[in-house]
N, C-alpha and C positions, 0 to 999 in steps of 0.2 A: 393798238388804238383804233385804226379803223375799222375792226370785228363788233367794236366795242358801238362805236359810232351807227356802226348799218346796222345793229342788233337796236338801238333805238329808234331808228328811222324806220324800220320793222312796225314798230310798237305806235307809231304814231300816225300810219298810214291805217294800221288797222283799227286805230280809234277812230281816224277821222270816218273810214268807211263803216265804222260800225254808227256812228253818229248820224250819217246820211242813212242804213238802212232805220234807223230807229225813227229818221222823221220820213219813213215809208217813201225810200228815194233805194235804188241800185246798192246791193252791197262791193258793187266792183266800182264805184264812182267817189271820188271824196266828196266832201263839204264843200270844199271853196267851190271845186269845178260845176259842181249843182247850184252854186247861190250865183255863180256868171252866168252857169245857162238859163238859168230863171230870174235874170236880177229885173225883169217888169214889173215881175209880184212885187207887190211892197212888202211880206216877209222877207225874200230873197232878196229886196233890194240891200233893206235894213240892217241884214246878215251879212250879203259881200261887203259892207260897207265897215262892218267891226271886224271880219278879217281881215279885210286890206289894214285897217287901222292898228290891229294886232299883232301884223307881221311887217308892219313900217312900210309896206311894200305896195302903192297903188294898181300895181298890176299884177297881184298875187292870183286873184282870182282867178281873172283872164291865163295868165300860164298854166294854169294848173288843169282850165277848159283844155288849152290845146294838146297841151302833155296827154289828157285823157286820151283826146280825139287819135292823136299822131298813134297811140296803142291799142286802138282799135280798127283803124285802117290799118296798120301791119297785123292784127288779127285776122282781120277780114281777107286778107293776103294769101296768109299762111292758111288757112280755112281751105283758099282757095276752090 
């Protein structure tokens, strides 16, 4: 069950970053994490605001910002 599970979770990171490179944003970056780092725009604001509303979760977006972040300082690490 859990093959089963991360083979979806799979499929849903790479829709979300297919979604961000199509509104000409990072294909290594989701959705949500782009609409908190831009949520001044009022498209990005309008947008964090139906995903948080979508995933019940007020601070979806914001986690999903530092999740990005936290894997790109240990990029940048590793890069060394």
């Amino acid at each position: 069950m859990a093959v089963l599970k991360r083979y979806f979770w799979n499929w849903f990171i790479w829709w979300t970053q297919g979604l961000n490179t199509l509104l000409a944003g990072s294909p290594d970056e989701s959705t949500s994490s782009r609409a908190y780092r831009l949520r001044e725009r009022i498209f990005w604001r309008q947008l964090h605001g139906l995903i948080n509303f979508l995933f019940r979760d007020k601070v979806h977006c914001r986690d999903a910002y530092y999740i990005e972040a936290a894997k790109l300082e240990g990029w940048n690490r590793h890069k060394g």
